[in-house]
C-alpha positions in Angstrom: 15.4 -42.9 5.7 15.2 -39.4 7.0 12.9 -36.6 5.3 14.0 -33.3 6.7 11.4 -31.1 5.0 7.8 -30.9 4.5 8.2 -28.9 1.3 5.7 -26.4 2.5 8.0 -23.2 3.3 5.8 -22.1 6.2 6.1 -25.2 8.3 9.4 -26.2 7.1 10.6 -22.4 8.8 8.7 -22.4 11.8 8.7 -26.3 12.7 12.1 -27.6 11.7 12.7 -31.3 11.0 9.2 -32.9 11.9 10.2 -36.7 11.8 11.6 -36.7 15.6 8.4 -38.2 17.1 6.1 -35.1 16.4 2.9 -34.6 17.1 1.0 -31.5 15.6 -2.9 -30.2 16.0 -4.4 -28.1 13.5 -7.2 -25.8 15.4 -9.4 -24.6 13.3 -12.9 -23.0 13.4 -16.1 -23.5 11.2 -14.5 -21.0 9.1 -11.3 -22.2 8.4 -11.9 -25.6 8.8 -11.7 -26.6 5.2 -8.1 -24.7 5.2 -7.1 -26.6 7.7 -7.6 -29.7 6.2 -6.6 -28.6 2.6 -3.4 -27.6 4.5 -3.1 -31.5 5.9 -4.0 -32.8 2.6 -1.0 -30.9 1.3 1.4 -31.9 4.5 0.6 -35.7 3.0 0.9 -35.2 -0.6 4.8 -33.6 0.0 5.5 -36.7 2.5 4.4 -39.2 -0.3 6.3 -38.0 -2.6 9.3 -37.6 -0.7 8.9 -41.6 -0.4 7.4 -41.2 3.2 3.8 -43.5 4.1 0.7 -41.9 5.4 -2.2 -43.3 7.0 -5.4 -41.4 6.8 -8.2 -41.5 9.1 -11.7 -40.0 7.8 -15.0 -40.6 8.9 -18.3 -41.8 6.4 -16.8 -41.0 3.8 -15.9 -43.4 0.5 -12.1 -43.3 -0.5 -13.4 -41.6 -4.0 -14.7 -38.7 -2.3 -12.3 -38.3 -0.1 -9.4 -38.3 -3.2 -11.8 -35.8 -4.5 -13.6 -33.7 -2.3 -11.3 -33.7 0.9 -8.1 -34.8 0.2 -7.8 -32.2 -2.9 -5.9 -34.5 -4.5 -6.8 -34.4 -8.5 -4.3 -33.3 -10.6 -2.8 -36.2 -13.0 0.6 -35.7 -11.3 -1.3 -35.8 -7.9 -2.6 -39.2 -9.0 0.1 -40.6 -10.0 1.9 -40.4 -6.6 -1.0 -41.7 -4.7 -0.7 -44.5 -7.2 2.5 -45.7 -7.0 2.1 -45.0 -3.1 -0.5 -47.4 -2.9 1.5 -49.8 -5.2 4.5 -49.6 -3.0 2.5 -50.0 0.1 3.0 -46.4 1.8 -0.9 -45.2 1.5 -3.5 -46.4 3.9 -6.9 -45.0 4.0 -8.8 -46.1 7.2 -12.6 -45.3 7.0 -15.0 -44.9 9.9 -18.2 -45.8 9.1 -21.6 -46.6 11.4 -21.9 -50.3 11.7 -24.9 -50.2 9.5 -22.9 -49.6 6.7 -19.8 -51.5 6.9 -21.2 -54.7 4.4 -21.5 -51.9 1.9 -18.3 -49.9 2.4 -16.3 -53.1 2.5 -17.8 -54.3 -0.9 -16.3 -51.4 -2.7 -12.8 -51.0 -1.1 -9.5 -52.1 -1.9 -6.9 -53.8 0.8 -5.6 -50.8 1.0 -8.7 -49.2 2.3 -10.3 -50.8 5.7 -14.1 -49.8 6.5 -13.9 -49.4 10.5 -16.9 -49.3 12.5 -17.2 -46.6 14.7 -15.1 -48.5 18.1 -12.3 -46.3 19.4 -10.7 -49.8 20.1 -10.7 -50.8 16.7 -9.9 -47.4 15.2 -6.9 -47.3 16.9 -5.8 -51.3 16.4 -6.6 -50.7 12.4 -4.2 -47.5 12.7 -1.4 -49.0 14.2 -1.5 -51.7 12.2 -1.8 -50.4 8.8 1.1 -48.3 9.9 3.6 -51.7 10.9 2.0 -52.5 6.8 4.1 -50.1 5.7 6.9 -49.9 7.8 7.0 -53.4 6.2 7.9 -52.3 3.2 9.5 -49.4 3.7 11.7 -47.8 6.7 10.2 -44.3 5.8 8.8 -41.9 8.4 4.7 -42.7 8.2 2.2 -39.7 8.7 -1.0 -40.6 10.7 -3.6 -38.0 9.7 -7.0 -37.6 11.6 -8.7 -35.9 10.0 -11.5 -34.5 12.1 -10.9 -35.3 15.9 -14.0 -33.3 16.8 -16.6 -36.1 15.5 -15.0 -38.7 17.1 -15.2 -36.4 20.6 -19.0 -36.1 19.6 -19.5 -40.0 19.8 -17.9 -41.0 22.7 -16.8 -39.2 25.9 -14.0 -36.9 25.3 -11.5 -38.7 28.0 -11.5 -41.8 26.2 -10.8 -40.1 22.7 -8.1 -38.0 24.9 -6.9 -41.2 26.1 -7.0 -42.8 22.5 -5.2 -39.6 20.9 -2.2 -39.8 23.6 -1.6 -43.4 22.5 -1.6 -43.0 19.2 1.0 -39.5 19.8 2.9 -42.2 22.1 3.4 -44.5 19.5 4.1 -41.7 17.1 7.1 -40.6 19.8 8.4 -43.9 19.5 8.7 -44.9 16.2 9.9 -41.3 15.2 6.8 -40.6 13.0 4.5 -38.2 12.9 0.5 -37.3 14.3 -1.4 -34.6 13.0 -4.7 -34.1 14.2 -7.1 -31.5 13.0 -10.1 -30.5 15.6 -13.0 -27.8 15.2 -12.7 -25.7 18.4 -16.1 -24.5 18.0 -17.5 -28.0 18.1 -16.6 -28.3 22.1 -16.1 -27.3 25.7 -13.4 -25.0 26.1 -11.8 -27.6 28.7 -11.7 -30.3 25.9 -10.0 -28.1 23.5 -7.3 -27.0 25.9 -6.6 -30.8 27.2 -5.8 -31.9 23.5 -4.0 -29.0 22.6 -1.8 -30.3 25.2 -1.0 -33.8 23.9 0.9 -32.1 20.9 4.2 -29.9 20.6 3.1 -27.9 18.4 -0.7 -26.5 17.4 -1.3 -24.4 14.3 -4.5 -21.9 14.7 -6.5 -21.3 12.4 -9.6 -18.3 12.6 -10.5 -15.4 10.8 -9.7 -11.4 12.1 -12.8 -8.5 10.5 -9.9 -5.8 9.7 -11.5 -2.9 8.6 -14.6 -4.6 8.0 -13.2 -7.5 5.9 -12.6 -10.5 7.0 -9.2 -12.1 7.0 -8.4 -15.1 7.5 -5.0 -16.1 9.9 -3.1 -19.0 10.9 -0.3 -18.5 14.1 2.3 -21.4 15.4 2.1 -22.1 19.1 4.3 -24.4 20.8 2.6 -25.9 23.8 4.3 -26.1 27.3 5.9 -29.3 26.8 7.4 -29.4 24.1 11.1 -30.5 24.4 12.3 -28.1 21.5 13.4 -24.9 22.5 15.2 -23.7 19.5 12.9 -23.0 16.6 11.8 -19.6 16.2 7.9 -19.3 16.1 6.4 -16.6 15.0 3.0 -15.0 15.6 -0.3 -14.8 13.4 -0.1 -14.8 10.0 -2.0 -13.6 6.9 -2.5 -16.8 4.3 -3.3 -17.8 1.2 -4.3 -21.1 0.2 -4.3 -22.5 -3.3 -4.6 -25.8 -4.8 -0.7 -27.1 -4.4 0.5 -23.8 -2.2 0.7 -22.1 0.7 1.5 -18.8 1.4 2.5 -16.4 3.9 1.5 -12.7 3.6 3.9 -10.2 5.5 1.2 -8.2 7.6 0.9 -4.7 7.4 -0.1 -2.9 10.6 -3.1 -1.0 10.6 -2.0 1.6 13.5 1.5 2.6 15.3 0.3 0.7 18.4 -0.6 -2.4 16.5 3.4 -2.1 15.5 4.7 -1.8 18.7 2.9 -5.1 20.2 4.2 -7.2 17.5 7.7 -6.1 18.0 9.8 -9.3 20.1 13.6 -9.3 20.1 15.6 -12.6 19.4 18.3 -13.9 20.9 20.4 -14.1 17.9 20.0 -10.2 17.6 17.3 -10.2 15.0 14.0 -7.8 15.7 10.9 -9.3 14.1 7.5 -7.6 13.9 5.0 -9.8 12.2 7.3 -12.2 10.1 9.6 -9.4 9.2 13.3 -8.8 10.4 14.0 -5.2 10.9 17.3 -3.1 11.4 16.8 -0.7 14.1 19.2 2.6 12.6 19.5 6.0 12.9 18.1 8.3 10.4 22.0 9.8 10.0 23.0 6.1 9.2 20.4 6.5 6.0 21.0 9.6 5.2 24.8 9.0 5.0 24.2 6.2 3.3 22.3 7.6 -0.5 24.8 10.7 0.2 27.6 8.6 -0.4 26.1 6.7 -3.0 24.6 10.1 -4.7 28.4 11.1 -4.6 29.9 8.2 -6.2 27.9 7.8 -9.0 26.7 11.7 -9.6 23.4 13.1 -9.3 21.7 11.8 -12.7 22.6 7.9 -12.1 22.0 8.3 -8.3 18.2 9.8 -9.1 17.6 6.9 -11.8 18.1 3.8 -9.7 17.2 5.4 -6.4 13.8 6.2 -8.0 13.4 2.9 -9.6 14.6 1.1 -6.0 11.4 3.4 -4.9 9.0 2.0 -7.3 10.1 -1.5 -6.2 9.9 -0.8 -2.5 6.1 0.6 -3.3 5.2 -2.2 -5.5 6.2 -4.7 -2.8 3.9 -2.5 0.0 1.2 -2.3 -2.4 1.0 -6.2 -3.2 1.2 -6.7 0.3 -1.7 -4.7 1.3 -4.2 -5.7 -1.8 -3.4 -9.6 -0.5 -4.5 -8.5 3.1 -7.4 -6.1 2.9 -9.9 -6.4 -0.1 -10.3 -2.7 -0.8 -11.2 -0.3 -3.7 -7.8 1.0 -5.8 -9.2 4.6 -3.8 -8.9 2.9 0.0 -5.3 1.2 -1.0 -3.8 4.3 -2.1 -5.0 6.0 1.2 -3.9 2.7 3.1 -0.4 2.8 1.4 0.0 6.5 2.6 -1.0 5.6 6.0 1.2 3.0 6.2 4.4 5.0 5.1 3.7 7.4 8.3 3.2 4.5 10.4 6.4 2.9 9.5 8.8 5.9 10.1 8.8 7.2 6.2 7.3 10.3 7.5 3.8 12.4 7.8 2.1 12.3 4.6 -1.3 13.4 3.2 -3.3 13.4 -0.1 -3.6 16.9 -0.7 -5.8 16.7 -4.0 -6.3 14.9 -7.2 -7.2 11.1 -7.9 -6.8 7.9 -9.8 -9.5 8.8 -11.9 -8.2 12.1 -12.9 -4.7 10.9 -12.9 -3.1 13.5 -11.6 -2.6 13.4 -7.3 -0.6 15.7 -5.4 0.4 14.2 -1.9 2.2 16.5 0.8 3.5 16.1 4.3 6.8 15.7 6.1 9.6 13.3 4.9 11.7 12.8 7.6 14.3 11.6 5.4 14.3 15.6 3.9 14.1 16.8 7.4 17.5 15.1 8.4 19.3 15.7 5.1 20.6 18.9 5.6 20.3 21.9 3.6 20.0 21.2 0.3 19.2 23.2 -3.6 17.0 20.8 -5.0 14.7 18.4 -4.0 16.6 15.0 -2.0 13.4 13.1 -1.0 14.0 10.5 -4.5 13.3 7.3 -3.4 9.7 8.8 -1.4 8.8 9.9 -4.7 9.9 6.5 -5.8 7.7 4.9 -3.4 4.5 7.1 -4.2 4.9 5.9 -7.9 5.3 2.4 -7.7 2.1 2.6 -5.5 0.2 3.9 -8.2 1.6 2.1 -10.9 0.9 -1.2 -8.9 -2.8 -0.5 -8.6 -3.3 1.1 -12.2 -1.0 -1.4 -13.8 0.1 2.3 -15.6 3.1 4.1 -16.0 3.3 7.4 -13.4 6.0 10.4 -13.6 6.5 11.5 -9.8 7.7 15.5 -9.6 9.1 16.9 -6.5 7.9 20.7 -6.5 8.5 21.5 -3.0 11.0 19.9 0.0 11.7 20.4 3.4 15.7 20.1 2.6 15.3 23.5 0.7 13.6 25.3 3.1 10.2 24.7 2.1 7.7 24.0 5.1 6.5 20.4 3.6 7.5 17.9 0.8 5.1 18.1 -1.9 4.8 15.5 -4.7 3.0 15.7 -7.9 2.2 12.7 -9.3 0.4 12.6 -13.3 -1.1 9.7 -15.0 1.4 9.3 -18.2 -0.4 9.5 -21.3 
């Protein structure tokens, strides 16, 4: 049985097929640790119900908490996987508990959930075997999960829990399954953080970047110096969101020009990425050509209707983009979305007056699209004005009329745009 995909877009883009013997370490610190672990959670819940088996490792806590509190599991559908998971044999929970407490915990658990006093010996016996459990009943592709690595690094020396985590990624190598580990960096030495990042192909960083004096939180793909694959494309940090059954991706806006240029990388394949998005690196005669053609065809009435309207799309899209990233006042994303028109090539533009309140705002500047159009007896720049109201419209949730009064493409020193509120 093979299971190609994780169902979770992100990791199914950047990590390919995971059930060739893969080992995987989520990084987190104290402020993303709980995402890291909802992610996990999420990486199990897709393999079960793909048919896959998943062993989880957790430590002093009782499988009912766990199901609720850690694994995020609670939906009625959710349930009804781990259920007839269980019943098939494919779920193992494996509980580390102080030896003080292991009469208690093993009162209360099923044979599908082994108390395991705190002995990196045993831990790693009662792993292995509940795995060879359910390859017994099923030739699936088992997920070991450990779920905090750090704790166990804090009871015993962190060579031996090394040494433990390289057998159990061994194993995982052999048997074509896969290891994913989840440490808080911030709970040790840098040297100890380093060594295990090692042990695994891939390791998926999370932290948190203060943009603009917000904080965001980010998650970036790293493949690690051995790793045999050479043929995935990884990209770099990413914006996320994180909800109960989901997780997302934001496209990142830059902030500045310079921020641009560093994320820029070529591939192979002839694709230029900055951030997660591929670009086409053209002319401004290439686009200009382009709506001129397009203008012709279908006549200057048409051509302004679905220009504009491919405008308000392209503005919406920026917009959405920018309110996921930065948690600012409908005032600081209009000024953001301006900004980030001039740093993306649209052109220089300002807000010359006006406001949301007021509804009416007149922006200004140089279109750079106008500037290479030619000469020209009415306004060209449509699908800027397009832009500018799909902005607006996106942050009011109102309709907008956009007005062209002056262009560069008529001789007119700047492009100036009035935008009213409609009634």
């Amino acid at each position: 049985m093979k299971i190609k995909k994780i169902g979770i877009e992100f990791l199914d883009q950047s990590l390919g097929v995971l059930y060739q013997g893969f080992p995987i370490l989520f990084s987190a610190d104290s402020n993303t640790a709980n995402d890291a672990q909802k992610l996990a959670s999420l990486v199990a819940l897709n393999i079960l119900k793909n048919g896959g088996g998943c062993v989880f490792v957790y430590e002093n806590l009782p499988f009912s908490w766990a199901i609720k509190d850690v694994l995020y599991f609670s939906s009625p559908e959710v349930r009804r996987v781990l259920q007839e998971a269980t019943n098939e044999g494919r779920l193992h929970y494996i509980n580390i508990v102080l030896e003080d407490n292991i009469s208690n915990f093993t009162l209360n658990h099923s044979e599908y959930v082994t108390p395991v006093v705190n002995d990196l010996n045993r831990i790693l016996y009662e792993i292995l075997n509940a795995r060879n459990k359910i390859k017994n009943f099923s030739d699936a592709p088992v997920l070991i999960l450990q779920s905090n690595i750090s704790y166990l690094i804090l009871d015993f020396e962190p060579g031996v829990v090394l040494s433990m985590i390289r057998k159990l990624i061994l194993d995982v190598k052999i048997h074509g399954d896969l290891f994913l580990g989840i440490f808080n960096r911030d709970m040790q030495e840098l040297s100890v953080a380093n060594s295990l990042a090692h042990l695994a192909d891939y390791i998926l960083e999370f932290g948190v970047d203060l943009i603009e004096g917000k904080k965001q939180p980010y998650v970036s793909v790293t493949r690690t110096p051995l790793s045999v694959d050479n043929k995935k494309i990884l990209y770099k940090k990413f914006t996320y969101e994180l909800f109960e059954d989901t997780f997302y991706i934001l496209p990142t806006i830059p902030t500045s020009f310079e921020e641009l240029k560093a994320s820029i990388s070529y591939l192979e394949r002839g694709e230029v990425i900055a951030y997660d998005t591929n670009y086409i690196i053209a002319e401004m005669p290439t686009f200009t050509i382009l709506l001129k053609e397009i203008e012709k065809k279908l006549g200057r009435s048409e051509y302004t209707k679905i220009v504009k309207n491919v405008g308000r799309l392209i503005g919406s899209h920026i917009l959405k983009i920018l309110s996921s990233r930065f948690k600012l006042t409908d005032k600081e994303l209009f000024k953001a979305a301006i900004n980030h028109l001039s740093i993306t090539g649209w052109g220089k533009f300002n807000i010359y007056e006006g406001s949301l309140k007021s509804g009416r705002i007149i922006v200004e500047g140089y279109s750079n699209f106008a500037a290479h159009y030619g000469k020209s007896d009415y306004p060209v720049c449509i699908i800027e004005g397009g832009v500018l109201q799909g902005i607006l419209e996106e942050i009011s949730l109102r309709n907008w009329t956009c007005d062209e009064k002056e262009c560069i493409a008529k001789g007119n020193s700047r492009c100036k745009f009035e935008l009213k509120l409609v009634a």
